[in-house]
N, C-alpha and C positions, 0 to 999 in steps of 0.2 A: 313565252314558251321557256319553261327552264324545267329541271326534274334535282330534288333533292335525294339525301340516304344518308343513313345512318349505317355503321357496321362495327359490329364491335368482335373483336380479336382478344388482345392483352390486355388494349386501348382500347377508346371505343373513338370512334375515327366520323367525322360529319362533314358535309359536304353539298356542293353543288354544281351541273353546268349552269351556265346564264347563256339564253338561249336571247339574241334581239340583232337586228339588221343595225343597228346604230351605236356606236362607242357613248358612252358618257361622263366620262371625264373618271370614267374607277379606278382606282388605285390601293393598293395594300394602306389601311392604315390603323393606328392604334389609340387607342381614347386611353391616357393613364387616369389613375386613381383621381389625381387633384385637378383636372381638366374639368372645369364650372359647365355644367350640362347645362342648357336654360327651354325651358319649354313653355309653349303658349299659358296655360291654365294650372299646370303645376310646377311648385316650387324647384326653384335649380338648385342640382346636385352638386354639390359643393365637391364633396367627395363620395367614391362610389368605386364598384367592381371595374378593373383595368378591360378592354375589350378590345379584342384586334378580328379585323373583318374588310372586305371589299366596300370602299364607298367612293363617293363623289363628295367633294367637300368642295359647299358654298356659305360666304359669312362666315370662316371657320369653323362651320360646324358638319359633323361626321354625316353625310345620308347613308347610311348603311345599307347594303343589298343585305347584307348575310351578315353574322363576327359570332363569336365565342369569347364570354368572360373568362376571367379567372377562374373559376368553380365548376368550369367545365359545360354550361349554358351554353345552347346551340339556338338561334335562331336566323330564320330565313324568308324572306318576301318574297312569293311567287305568282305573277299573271294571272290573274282572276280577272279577266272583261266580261262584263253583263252580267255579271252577279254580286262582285262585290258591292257593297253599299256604304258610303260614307254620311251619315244622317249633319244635316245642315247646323251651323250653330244655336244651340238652345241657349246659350248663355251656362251651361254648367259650371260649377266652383269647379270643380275639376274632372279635367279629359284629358285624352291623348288625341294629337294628329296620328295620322297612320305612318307618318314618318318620325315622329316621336319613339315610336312603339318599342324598337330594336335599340335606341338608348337607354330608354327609361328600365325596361324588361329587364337586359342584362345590366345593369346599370344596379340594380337592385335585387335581384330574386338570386339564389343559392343552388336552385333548384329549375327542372322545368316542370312539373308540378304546382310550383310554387306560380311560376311565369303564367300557365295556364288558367289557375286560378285568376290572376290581375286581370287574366282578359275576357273571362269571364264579366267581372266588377266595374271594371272604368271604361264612362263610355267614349268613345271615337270621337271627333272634335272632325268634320269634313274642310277644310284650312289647308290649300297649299301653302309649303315652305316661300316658295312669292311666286307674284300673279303671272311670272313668266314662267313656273315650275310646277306644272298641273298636277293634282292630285294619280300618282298610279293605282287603278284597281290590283288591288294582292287579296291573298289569304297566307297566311302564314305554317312553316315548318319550326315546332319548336322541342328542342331533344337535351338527353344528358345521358350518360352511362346508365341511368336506371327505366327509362324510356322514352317515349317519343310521342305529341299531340298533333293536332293540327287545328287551326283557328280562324274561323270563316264569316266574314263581316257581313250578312244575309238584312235586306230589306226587315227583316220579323223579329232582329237583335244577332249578336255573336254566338255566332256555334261554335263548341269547342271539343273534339272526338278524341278520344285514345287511337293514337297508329302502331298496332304491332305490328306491323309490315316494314314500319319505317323508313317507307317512301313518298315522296307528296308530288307529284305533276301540276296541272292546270287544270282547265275547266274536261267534264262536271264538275260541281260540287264532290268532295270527299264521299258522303256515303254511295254515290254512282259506284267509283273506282273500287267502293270494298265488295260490293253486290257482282258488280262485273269480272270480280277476279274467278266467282262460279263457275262460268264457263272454262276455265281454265285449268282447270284441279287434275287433268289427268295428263297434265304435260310433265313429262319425269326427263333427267339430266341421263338415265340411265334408258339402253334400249328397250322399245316397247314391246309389251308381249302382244301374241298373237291371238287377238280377241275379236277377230272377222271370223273365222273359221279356221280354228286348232286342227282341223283336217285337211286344209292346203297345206303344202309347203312356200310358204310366205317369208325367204329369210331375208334380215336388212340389208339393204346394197349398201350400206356407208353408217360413218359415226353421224350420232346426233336424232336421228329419227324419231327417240323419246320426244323431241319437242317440234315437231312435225306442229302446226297450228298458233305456234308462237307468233302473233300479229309485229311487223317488221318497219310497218311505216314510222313518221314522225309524230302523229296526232299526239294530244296527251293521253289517253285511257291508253293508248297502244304503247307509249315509254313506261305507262304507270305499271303493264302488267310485263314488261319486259324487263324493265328493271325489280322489280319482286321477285319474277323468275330469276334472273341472276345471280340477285343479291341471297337470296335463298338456299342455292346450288352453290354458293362462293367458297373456295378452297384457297387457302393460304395458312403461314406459320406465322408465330405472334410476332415475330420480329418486327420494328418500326417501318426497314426497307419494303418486306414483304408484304406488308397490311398496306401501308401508302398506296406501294406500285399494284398491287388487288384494287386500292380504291378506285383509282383513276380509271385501272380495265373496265371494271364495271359501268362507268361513268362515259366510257367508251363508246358501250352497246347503244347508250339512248342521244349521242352527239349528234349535231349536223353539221355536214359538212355543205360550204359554199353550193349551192345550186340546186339543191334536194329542196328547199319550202323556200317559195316565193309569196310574201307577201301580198296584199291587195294594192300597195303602193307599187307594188312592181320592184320591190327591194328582195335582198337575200335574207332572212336569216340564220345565222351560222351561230355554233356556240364558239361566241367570246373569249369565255374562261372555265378553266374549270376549275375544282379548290378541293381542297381533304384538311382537315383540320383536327389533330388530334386533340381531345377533350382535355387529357391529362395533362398532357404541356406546352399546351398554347401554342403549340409549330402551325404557322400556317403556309401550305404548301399551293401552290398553283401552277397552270400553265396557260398559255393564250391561243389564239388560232393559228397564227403565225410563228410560236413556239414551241413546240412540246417538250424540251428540257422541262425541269421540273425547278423551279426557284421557291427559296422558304424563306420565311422571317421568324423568327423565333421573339415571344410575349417572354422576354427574360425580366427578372425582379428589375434592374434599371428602372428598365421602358414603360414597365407597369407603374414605377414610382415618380411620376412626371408630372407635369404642369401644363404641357403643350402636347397635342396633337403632333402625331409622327406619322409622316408620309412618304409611302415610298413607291414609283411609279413602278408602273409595270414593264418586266424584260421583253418585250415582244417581238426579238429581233432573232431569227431563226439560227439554229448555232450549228453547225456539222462539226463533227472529228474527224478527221481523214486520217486514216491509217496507213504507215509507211512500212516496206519491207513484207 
């Protein structure tokens, strides 16, 4: 359960919550340039685009949930069960793991065009990173200031869609989510007119009533069309503070919070974290469940220009100000 977006301002701003009842060991971290990528079936990147993103790192190596390169490359793994499809190993000269994908992509491509295209072309290698690290079902979120794909590992090969909405949830399948936003087309941010009968006197008891029908639960289709509507209606000024703290609002709408979806395990899940990442200059911003101060790390030339893996845990220790006087 997670919900992506894209928003673009000044900047153009990407992001995620990570919706899952269990921690996994994620941490801000950053892949410099000269950090030796190594991958099952294709050659290690000796050197390559700098990437800073949410992962779990085991073996010293980055599992990425989400990160942005240098170039401004957004990609993102999102919850796909029962439909993604990892095809078994054929012995290909070269593939990607699906946990490859998010190094190699930004790792190389300038573009997400360019990313899009690769995933088209090489095929998927089904290989957990080890046999205690199961393969996760995803489809992927992949963006840049000039637009946004989405990329879906399907039994019949990879599908791979244009999203101008640039939003991605979970299961259905993407084309579902763009069919089902039909129903939806007459929800306005502005009061509705009176299209029952212009001969009552029918006025709005309250703000908001344009979106009277706005689906409110947690499913995916229901954050997918609530986050569109949002992000759609979203008002902010280009400034860095202003777009950021717009991102997170946004990101807001489709959170869970402790208690609202219970698993089949009889677990919570809650979203985690959530992140905004500006495209332009690498700031990656986040907060946690038990924090919402907002903590950044900045992809500055240094840290780009490295040898070693930079990791930095995460703040998750709840902060108040208390005001005197």
């Amino acid at each position: 359960m997670c919900t992506s977006m894209v928003l673009t301002t000044r900047d153009t701003y990407v992001g995620r919550n990570l919706d899952l009842e269990d921690a996994f060991g994620e941490r801000v971290v950053i892949t410099p340039r000269a950090f030796p990528l190594a991958f099952r079936r294709m050659p290690t990147l000796e050197r390559h685009q700098a990437i800073i993103g949410m992962a779990s790192v085991a073996g010293d190596y980055p599992l990425y949930a989400e990160g942005v390169n240098e170039s401004g490359v957004y990609m993102a793994g999102l919850n796909f069960p029962g439909n993604a499809y990892y095809p078994p190993d054929r012995g290909e000269e070269k593939a990607l793991a699906p946990w490859e994908l998010i190094p190699f992509l930004l790792g190389t491509c300038e573009t997400a065009e360019a990313a899009a295209e690769q995933m088209k072309r090489i095929p998927l290698l089904g290989v957990p990173f080890q046999p205690n690290l199961p393969l996760a079902p995803l489809h992927w979120h992949i963006a840049d200031k000039h637009g946004a794909f989405v990329a879906e590992p399907m039994a019949d090969g990879i599908k791979v869609y244009p999203d101008p909405v640039g939003v991605l949830t979970n299961n259905p399948p993407f084309p579902f989510h763009r069919t089902n936003l039909v129903q939806y087309r007459g929800l306005s941010a502005a009061q509705p007119d009176n299209c029952l009968d212009p001969s009552l006197d029918l006025p709005p008891f309250g703000q908001g009533m344009g979106a009277v029908g706005l689906p409110g639960d947690w499913s995916p289709a229901s954050r997918y069309v609530r986050s569109a509507f949002c992000k759609r209606n979203s008002a902010c000024d280009s400034s860095e503070e202003s777009s950021v703290s717009q991102f997170f609002h946004l990101l807001d709408t489709v959170a869970m919070p402790r208690g609202a979806v219970r698993t089949p395990e009889g677990k919570w899940d809650i979203t985690r974290y959530s992140c905004c990442i500006n495209t332009d200059t690498g700031t990656y911003y986040y907060k946690t469940y038990d924090n919402c101060a907002l903590t950044a790390v900045a992809l500055t030339e240094e840290r780009r220009a490295g040898d070693k893996l930079l990791e930095f845990p995460l703040d998750t220790k709840l902060r108040i100000t208390w005001q005197e006087g």
